[in-house]
Backbone as a ProteinNet text record, in pm:
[ID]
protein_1_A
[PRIMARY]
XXXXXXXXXXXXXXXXXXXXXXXXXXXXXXXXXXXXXXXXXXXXXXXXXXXXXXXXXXXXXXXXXXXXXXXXXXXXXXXXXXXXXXXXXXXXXXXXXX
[TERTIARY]
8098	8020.3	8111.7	8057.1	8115.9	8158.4	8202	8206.3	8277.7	8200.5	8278.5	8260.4	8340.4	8362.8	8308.7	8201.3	8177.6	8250.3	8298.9	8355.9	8282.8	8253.1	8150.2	8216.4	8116.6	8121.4	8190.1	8305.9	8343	8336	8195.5	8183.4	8107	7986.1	7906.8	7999.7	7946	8025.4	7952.9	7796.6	7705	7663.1	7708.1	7641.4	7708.5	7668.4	7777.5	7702.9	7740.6	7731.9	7789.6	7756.7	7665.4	7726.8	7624.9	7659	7744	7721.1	7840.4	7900.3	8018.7	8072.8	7993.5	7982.3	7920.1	8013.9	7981.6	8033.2	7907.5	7899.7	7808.7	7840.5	7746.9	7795.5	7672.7	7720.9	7613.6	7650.7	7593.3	7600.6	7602.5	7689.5	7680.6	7574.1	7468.1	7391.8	7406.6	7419.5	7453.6	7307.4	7235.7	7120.7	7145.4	7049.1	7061	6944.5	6989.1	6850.3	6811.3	6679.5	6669.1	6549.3	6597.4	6501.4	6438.7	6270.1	6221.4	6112.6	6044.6	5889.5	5800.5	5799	5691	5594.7	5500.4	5419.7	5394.9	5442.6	5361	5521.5	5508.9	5628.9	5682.5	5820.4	5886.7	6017.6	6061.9	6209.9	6351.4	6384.8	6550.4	6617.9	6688.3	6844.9	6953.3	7056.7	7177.2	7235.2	7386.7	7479.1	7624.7	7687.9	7863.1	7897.4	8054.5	8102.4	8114.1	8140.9	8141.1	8015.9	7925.8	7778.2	7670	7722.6	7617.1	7540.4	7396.8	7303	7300.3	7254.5	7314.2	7195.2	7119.9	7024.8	6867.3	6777.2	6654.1	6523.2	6413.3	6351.8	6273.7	6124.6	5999	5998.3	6011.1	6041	5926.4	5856.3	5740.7	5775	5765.4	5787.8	5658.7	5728.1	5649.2	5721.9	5651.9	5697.8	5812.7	5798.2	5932	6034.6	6061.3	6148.7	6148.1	6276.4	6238.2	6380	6409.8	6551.4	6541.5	6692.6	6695.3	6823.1	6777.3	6884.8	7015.3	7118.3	7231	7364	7313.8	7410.7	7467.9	7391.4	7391	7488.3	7537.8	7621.9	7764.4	7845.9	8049.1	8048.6	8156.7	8219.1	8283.4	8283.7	8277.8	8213.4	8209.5	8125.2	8017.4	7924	7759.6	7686.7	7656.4	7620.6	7413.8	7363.7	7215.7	7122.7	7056.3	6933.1	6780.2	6691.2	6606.5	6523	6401.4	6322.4	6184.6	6120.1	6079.1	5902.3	5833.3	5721	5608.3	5754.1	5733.4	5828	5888.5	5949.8	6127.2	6186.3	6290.8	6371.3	6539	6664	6717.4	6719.7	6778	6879.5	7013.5	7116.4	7061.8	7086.7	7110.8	7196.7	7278.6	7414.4	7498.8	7652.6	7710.2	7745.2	7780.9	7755.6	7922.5	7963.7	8138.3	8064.9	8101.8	8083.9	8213.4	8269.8	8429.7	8421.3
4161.4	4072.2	4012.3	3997.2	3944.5	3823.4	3719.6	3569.7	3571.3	3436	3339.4	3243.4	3114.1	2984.8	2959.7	2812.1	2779.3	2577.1	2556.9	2387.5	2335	2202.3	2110.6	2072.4	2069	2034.4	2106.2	2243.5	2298.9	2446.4	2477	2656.4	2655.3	2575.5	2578	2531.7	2651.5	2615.3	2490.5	2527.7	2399.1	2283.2	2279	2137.7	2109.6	2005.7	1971	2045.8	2078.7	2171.7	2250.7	2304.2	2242	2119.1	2039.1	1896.1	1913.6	2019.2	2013.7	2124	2151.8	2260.7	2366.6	2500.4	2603	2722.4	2850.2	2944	3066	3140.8	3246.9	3359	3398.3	3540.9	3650.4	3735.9	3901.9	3985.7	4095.4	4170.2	4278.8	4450.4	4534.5	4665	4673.5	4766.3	4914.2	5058.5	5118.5	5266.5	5257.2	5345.4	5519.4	5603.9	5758.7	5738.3	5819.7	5833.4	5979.5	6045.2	6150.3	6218.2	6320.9	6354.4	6520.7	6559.3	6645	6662.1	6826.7	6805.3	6806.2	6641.3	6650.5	6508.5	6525.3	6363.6	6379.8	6286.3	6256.8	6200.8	6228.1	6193.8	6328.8	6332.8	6430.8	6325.8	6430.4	6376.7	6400.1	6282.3	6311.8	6273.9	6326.6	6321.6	6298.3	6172.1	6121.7	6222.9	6268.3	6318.9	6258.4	6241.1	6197.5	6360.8	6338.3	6492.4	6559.4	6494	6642.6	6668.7	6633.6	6706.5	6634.6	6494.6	6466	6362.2	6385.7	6306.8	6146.2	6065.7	5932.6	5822.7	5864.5	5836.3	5929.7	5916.6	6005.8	5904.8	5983.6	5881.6	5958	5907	5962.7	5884.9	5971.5	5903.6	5944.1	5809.7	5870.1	5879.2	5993.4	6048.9	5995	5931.7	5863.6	5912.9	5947.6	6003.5	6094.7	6196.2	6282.1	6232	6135.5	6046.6	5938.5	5959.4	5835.9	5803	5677.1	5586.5	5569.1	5591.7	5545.2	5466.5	5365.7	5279.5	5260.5	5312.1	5321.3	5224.1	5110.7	4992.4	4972.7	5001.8	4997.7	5091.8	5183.8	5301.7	5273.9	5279.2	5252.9	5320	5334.7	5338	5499.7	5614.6	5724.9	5839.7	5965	6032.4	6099.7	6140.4	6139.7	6270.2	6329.4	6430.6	6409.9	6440.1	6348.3	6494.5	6560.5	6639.9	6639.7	6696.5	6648.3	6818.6	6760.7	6901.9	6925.5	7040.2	7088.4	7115	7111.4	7136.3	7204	7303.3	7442.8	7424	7306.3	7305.3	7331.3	7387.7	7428.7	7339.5	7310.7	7199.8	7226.7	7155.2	7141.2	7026.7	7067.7	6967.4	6858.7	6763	6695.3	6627.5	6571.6	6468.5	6472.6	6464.5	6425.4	6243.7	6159.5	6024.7	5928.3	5916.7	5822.4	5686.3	5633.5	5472.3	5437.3	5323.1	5268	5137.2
3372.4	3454	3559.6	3673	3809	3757.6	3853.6	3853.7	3971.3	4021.2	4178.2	4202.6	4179.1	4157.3	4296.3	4267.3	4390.9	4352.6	4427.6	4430.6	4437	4451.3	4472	4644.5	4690.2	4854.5	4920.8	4891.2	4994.9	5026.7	4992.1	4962.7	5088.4	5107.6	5206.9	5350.8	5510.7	5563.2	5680.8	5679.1	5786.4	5747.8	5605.1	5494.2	5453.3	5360.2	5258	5120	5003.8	4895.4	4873.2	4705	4653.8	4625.2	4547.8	4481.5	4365.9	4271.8	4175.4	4163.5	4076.9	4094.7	3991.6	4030.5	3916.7	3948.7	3901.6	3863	3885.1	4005.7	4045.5	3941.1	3894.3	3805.8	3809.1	3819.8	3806.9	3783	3741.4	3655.5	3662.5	3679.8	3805.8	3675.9	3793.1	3736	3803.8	3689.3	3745.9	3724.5	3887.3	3850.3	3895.2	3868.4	3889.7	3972.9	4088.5	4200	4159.8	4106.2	4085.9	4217.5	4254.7	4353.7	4321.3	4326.9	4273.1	4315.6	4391.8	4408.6	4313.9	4278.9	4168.1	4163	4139.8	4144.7	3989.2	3888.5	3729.8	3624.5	3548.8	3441.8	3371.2	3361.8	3305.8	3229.8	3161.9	3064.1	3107.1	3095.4	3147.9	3074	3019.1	2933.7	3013.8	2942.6	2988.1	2853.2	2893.5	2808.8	2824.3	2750.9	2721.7	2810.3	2877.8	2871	2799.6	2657.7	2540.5	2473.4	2567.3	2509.8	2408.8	2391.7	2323	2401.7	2307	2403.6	2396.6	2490.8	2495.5	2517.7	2624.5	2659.7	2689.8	2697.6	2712.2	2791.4	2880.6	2891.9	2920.7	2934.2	3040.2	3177.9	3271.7	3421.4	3479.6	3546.4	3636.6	3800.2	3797.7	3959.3	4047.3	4166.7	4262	4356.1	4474	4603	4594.4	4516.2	4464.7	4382.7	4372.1	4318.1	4229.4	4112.8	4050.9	3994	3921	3918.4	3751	3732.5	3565	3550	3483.5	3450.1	3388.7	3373.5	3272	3302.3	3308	3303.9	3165.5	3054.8	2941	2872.9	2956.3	2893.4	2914.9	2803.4	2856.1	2967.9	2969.5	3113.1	3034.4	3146.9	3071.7	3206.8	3167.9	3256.6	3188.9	3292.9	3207.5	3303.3	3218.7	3290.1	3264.1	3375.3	3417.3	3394.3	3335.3	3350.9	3328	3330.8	3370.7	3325.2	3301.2	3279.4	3380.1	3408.9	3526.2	3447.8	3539.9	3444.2	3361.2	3380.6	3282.4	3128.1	3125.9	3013.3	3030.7	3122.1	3139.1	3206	3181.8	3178.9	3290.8	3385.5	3532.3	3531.6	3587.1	3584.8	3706.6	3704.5	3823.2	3877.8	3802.2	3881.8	3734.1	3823.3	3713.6	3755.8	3657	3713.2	3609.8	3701.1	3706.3	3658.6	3507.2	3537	3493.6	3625.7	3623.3	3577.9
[MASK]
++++++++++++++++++++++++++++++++++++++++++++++++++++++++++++++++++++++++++++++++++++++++++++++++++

């Protein structure tokens, strides 16, 4: 998780604030843009590099495209596929989380 100290009265540069001191924090989310001619829902499998499966989902394709979430996964490399709608395993990305 991020963090960035804000002071009391000297972060802001046209005002005075904030009034007390806090601590900004967020949280880095890391998504897969998948792109495909397809309008409906199909399955995509996240994998570890040595092949095992990690994550799985039903993704509904909207305008060719659709996003899956893996903030949730260590830090590691992940290989992203996806199935077609005849049943058959199409790679799609391999994906770096640092």
């Amino acid at each position: 998780m991020g963090e960035f100290f804000c002071p009391k009265n000297e972060f802001l540069v046209f005002e005075e604030g904030p009034g007390m001191d806090f601590t900004l924090q967020w949280a880095t989310y890391c998504f897969v843009h998948i792109e495909y001619q397809f309008e409906g829902t199909l399955p995509v499998y996240v994998y570890q590099c040595g092949g095992r499966l990690v994550r799985s989902a039903e993704l509904d394709f909207e305008d060719n495209q659709a996003f899956m979430d893996l903030s949730g996964l260590s830090l590691g490399i992940y290989v992203v596929t996806r199935m077609d709608a005849g049943g058959k395993r199409h790679f799609v990305e391999k994906v770096v989380r640092r």
